[in-house]
C-alpha positions in Angstrom: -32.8 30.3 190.3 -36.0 29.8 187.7 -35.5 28.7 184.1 -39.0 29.5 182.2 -39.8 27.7 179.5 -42.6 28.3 177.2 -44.8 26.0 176.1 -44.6 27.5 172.4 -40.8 26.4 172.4 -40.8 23.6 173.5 -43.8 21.7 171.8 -42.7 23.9 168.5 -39.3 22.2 168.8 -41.2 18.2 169.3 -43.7 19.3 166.1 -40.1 20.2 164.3 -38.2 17.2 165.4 -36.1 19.5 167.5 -34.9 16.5 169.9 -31.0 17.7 170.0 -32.6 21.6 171.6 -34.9 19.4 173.9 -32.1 17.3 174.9 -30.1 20.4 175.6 -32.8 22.4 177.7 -33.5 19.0 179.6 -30.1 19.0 180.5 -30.1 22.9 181.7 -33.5 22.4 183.7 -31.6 19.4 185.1 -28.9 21.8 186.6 -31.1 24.0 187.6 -32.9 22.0 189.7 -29.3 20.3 191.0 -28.6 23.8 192.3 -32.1 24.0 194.2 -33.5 25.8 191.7 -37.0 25.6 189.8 -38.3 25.0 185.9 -41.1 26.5 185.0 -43.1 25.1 181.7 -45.8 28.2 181.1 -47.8 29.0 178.1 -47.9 32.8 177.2 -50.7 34.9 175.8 -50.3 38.3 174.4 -53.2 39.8 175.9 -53.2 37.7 179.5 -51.0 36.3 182.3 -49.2 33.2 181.5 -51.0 30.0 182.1 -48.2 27.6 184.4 -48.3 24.0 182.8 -45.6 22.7 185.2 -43.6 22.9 187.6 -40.8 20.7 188.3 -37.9 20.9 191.8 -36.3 17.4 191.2 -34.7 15.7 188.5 -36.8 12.6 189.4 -39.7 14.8 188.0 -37.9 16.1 184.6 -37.0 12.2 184.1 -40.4 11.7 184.2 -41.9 14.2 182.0 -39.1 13.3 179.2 -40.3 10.1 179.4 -44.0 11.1 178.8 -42.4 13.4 176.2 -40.6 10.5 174.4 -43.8 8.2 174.5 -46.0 10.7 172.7 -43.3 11.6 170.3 -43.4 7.8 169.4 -46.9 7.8 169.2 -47.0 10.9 166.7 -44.1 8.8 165.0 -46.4 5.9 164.6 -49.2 7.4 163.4 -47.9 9.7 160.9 
């Protein structure tokens, strides 16, 4: 099992104050990974292959990219 996630959505989404759709994918890559599965965080081009940002195979490592995730979004918060 691979969930994809685009970099587009997902930063779109932060930039929007999306956090209730981040939650909610955070907690499908979270089963994903429960059921041995990978998440994929990719940025696509129109005209090229994808460029792969991350990869992630335990929850340990979503936990820690939603925590970098919720320091920079306080951190745009901050500074306006």
């Amino acid at each position: 099992m691979r969930l994809t996630i685009t970099s587009d959505q997902y930063d779109d989404t932060l930039a929007l104050g999306g956090s209730q759709f981040n939650t909610a994918l955070l907690d499908i890559a979270r089963e994903v990974v429960r059921r041995g599965g990978v998440v994929v965080v990719q940025t696509e081009y129109g005209n090229a292959s994808p460029d792969i940002r991350r990869v992630f195979r335990t929850e340990r490592d979503l936990d820690k990219w939603e925590e970098e995730i919720a320091r920079v979004t306080e951190l745009a918060r901050q500074n306006g």
